[in-house]
N, C-alpha and C positions, 0 to 999 in steps of 0.2 A: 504493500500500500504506500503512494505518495504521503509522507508526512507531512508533508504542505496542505493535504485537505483535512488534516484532521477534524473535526471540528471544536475542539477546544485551543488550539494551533496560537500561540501567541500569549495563552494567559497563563500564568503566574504564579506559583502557590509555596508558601512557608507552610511547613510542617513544622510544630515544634508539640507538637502532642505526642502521647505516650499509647502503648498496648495496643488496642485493637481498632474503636470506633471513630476517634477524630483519623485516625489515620488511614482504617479504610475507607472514610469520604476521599482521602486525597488519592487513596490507591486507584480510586474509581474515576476520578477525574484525568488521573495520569495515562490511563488505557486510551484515552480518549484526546491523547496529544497535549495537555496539560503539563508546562515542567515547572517538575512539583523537587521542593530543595527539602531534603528532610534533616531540620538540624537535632543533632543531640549533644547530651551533654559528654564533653572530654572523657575518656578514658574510659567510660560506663558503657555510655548509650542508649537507646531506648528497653529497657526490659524485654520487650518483646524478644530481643534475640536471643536471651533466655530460657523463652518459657517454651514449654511442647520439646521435642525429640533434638537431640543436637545431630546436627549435620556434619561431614565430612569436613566443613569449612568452619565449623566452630560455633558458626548463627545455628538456631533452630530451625526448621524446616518451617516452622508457622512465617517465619520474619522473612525465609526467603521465597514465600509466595505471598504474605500481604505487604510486602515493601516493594514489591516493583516496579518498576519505571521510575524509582527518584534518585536523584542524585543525595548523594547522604553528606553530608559535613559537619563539623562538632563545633561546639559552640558553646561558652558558660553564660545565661541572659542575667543570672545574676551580680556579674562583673562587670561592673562599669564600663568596660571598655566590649567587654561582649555584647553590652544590651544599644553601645553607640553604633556597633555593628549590624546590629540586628536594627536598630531603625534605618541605617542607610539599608538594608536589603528590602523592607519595607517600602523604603519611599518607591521603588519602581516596582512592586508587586502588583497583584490583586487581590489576593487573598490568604488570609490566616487561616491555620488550623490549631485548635488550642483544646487540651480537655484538663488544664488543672485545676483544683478548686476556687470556686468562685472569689474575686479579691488580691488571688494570687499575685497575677500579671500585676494588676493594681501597685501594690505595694513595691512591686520590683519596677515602678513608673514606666509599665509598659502596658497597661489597660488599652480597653478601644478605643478609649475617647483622646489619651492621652497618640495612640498612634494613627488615629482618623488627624490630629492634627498637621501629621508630615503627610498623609495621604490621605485626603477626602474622599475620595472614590473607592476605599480601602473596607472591602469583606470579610467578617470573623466569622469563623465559625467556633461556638464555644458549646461545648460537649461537657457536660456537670452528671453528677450523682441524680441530681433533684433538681437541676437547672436554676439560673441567677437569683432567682427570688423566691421569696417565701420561706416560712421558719425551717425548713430542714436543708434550705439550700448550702448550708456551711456544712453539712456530713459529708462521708466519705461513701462511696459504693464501688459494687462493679455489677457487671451482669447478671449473676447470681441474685446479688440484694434486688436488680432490678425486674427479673425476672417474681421475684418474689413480690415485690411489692406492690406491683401493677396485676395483679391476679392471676397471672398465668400458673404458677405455680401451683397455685391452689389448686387448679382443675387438671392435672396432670399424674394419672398414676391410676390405678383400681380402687373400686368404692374401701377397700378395708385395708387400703396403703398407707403409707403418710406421703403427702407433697411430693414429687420427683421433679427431677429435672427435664427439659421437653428436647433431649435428645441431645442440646447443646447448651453447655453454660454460658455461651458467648451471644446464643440469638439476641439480643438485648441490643451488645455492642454492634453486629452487625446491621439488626434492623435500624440502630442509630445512625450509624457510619452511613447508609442507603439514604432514610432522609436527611443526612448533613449535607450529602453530595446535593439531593437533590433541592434542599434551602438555597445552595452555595448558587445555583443556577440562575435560581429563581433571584437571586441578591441582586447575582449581573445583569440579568435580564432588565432588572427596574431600573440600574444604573446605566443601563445605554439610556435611557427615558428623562432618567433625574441628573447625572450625575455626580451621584451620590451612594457611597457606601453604607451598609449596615452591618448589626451583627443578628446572627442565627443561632438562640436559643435554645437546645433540646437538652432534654433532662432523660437518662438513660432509658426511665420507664416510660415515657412519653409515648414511644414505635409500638412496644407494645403491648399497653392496653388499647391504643388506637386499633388496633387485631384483632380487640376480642369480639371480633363482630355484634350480635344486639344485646351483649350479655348487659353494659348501663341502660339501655332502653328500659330493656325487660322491668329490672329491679327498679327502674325509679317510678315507673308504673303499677306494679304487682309487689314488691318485695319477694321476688321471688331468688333463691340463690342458689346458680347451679353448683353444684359437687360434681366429684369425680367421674368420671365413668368410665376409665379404661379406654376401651379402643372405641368404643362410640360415638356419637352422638345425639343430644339433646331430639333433632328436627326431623332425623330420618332412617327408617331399617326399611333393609340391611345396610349395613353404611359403615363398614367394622374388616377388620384383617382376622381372616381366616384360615385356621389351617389346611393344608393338602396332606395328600395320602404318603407323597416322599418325604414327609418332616419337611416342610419347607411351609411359606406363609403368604398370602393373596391378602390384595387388599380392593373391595368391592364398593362403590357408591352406586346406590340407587335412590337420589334423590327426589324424584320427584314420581307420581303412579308410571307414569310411561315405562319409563325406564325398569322400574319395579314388576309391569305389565313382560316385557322381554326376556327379565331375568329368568320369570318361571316360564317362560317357554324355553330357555335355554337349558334349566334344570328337570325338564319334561312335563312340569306337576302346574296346567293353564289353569286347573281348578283355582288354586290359591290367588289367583288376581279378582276371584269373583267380589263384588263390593259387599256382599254377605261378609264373607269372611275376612281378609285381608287383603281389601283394593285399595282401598285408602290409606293415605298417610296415616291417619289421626289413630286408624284401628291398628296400623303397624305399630305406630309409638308403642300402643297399649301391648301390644302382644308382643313384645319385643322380645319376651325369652325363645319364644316358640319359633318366632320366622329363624333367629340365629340358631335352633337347634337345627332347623330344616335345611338351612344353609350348609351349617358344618357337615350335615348327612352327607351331604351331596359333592362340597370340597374334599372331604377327607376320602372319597371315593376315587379318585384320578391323581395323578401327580401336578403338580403346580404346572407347569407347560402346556400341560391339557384343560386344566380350569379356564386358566387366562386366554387359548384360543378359541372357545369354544363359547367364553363371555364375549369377546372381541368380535369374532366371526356373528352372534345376536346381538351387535351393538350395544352392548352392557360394558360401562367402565368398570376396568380390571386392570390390575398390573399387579409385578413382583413386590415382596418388600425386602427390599435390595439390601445387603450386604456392602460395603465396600469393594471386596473382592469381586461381588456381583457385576457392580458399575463398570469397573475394566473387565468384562466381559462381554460389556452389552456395544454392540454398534451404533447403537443413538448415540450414545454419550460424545466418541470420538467424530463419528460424519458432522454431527455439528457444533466440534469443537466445543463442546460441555465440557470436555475433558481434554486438554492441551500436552503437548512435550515440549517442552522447553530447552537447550541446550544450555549451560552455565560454566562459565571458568571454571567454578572453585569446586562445584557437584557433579558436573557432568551433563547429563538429560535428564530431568527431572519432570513427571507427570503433574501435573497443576489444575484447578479447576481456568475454565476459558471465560473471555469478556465477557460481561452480562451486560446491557442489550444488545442485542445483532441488529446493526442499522446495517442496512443492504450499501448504501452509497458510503457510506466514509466509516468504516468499520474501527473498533479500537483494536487495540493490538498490545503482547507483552511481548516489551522491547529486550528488557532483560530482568532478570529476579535482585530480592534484597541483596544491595552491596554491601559491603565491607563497613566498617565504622572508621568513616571521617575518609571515602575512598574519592571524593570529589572535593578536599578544601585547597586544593590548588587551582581547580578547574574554576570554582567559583570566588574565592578570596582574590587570585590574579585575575584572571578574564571580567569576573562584573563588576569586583569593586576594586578591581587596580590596585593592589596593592604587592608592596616589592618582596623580594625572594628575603629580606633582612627583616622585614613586615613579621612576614610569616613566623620567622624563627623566635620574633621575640615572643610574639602571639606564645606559640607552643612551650616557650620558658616561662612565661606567664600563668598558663593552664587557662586560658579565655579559650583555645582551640586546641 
C-alpha cells in the first residue's frame, strides 16, 4: 500500500501512557498511517513490556503486538528539562495520549490546559480509572476493577458461581482504547470546523456498561436485576453453546421465531415450532430447560463439524467455540487477514491478530511490531527537534532520556 494515502497520513501522536488502553487508541491510529512517538520513561519503560510471556527479545509478546507502528523514545516529563522537551514535541503534534491519574500531568505543569496553550489545536486523550471528575475520580483501577464495577462482572459465570471474568481481564482496557481512538477522531474532525483542540474523557468502565445492552432501561423501569446465567441469555432459547458428540462445543443463536422455526427442521422435530407449544419467544423463555434439553439431544448426537453444517446448510446460526489452536486452523481467520504474520528483527515471524476495520480503498497496515526501549531517540531528538550528537549525550548523563 502507498503510505501517502493513508488516511490518517500527516497527523501526529505523543504516547506517553502506560499498559494497555490509552495506548491501544494510539496503536489503532498508527495502522492507519498515524506516526505515533511512544515516549517512556528512561531505563524502565512502559510496563507493558513486562507483562504477559517474555519474548526472544526481552519485551513481552503483549508489547510487541500492541506497540506497533510507533516509534518508541524515553523521556523523564518529570524533569524539567524533559517536560521542556516534551512541550517543544507538543507544539507541532496533534495529539496526546495520557492515562495517568487524574491531576497528575497537572502538577508536573503539563495538564491540557496548560499544553493547549503552546498548541491550541492540541487533542488529549485522557484515559482514568473513573474519569476526570467526580468523587472517585482520584482512585486507582484497571480493567478488572472496571470490569467489575460497570456490571459486567456481575453477570458473568453460572447461576451458583461467584462473578468471573468474561474471558479477558483486559476487555475494559481495550473497549477503552477503541472509543479513545474513536473520541480522538471525532476531536479532529471538529477541529478542521473550529480550530480548536479538546480533550477526551473516558473512564475505564464507561465502554463497558455502554454494552450492557437494555440491562439500565430495564431496571430503571421495573427494578428488575439480571443475574447470572451461564451461557445464556435473558431474551432468547436456544441461544446457549452446546455440546457435541466429539467432546467439542457449538454455539447456537436462535433469536428471533424464524430462525427458531428452521432450527427444528434442521433437528427433524417441525412439531416443536407449533405456537401450542414452543413457537414463540415468550413460551421458549419459559420452557427454557426443556428446548436446551432437546437441543443437547440432538448436538451430543453428531460431532461438532456435523452440527455446524447441517445448522449452516438450514440457515441457522452456528459456529465453533474456538480454541486458540482452533483459530490457526480455520481459513477465515488468515484469507482475511484476522490473523496476520508479521516478520521482526528481534523474533522472527511472529502471528498477530490483523487491522480492524478493513477499508477497501486505503487499508491500515503493521508496519512493524513493539520496538526496542528508546530504539528511535536519535531518529527523533536529531531529525525533529534538532538537536546535537553533545545534546544527546548530556541528555542520557542526565537521565531526562
Amino acid at each position: 500500500m502507498d503510505q501517502t494515502a493513508a488516511p490518517l497520513d500527516g497527523v501526529r501522536v505523543l504516547d506517553i501512557a502506560t499498559f494497555v488502553a490509552a495506548p491501544f487508541a494510539a496503536a489503532c491510529l498508527a495502522e492507519f498511517g498515524a506516526d505515533v512517538i511512544k515516549i517512556e520513561k528512561p531505563g524502565i519503560g512502559d510496563s507493558l513490556r513486562q507483562l504477559g510471556t517474555e519474548s526472544d527479545a526481552g519485551d513481552s509478546y503483549w508489547w510487541l503486538n500492541d506497540a506497533r507502528n510507533k516509534r518508541c523514545i524515553t523521556l523523564d516529563l518529570k524533569h524539567p528539562r524533559g517536560a521542556e522537551l516534551f512541550k517543544r514535541l507538543v507544539a507541532d503534534s496533534d495529539v496526546v495520549m495520557e492515562n495517568f491519574r487524574p491531576g497528575t500531568l497537572e502538577r508536573w505543569g503539563l495538564g491540557f490546559e496548560r499544553l493547549r496553550e503552546i498548541n491550541p489545536g492540541l487533542v488529549m486523550l485522557r484515559v482514568s480509572a473513573y474519569g476526570q471528575e467526580g468523587p472517585k475520580h482520584h482512585l486507582p483501577g484497571f480493567a478488572r476493577i472496571a470490569q467489575a464495577y460497570a456490571g459486567l462482572s456481575y453477570l458473568t459465570g453460572q447461576p451458583d458461581t461467584p462473578p468471573l471474568i468474561a474471558g479477558s481481564t483486559t476487555l475494559a482496557d481495550y473497549l477503552s482504547g477503541l472509543y479513545g481512538a474513536y473520541g480522538v477522531l471525532l476531536a479532529l474532525r471538529a477541529r478542521d470546523k473550529s480550530g480548536r483542540g479538546q480533550y477526551i474523557d473516558i473512564g475505564l468502565h464507561d465502554g463497558i456498561f455502554r454494552f450492557l445492552d437494555e440491562l439500565a432501561a430495564v431496571y430503571s423501569k421495573t427494578g428488575y436485576v439480571r443475574e447470572r446465567n451461564g451461557t445464556e441469555t435473558d431474551s432468547s432459547v436456544p441461544h446457549s453453546h452446546y455440546p457435541t458428540g466429539d467432546g467439542k462445543w457449538v454455539a447456537i443463536a436462535c433469536t428471533n421465531d424464524k430462525m427458531y422455526q428452521r432450527f427444528v427442521q434442521v433437528i427433524g422435530n417441525p412439531e416443536l415450532a407449533d405456537e401450542e407449544r414452543f413457537g414463540t419467544r415468550k413460551k421458549r423463555v419459559v420452557a427454557r430447560e426443556v428446548i436446551n434439553r432437546l437441543v443437547t439431544e440432538w448436538t451430543t448426537s453428531l460431532p461438532r463439524d456435523e452440527v455446524i453444517t447441517r445448522c449452516c446448510d438450514g440457515d441457522v446460526p452456528c459456529g465453533p467455540v474456538n480454541s486458540i489452536a482452533d483459530i490457526f486452523e480455520d481459513e477465515q481467520f488468515t484469507i482475511r487477514d484476522t490473523l496476520v504474520r508479521v516478520k521482526d528483527d528481534r523474533v522472527g515471524e511472529l502471528a498477530v491478530q490483523g487491522v480492524v476495520p478493513k477499508l477497501s480503498e486505503t487499508p491500515g497496515q503493521i508496519k512493524h511490531l513493539g520496538a526496542e526501549l528508546g530504539a528511535h531517540n536519535r531518529e527523533i531528538y536529531m531529525d525533529r527537534l534538532e538537536l546535537t550528537e553533545k545534546e544527546l549525550a548530556a541528555l542520557r548523563e542526565q537521565g531526562v532520556i
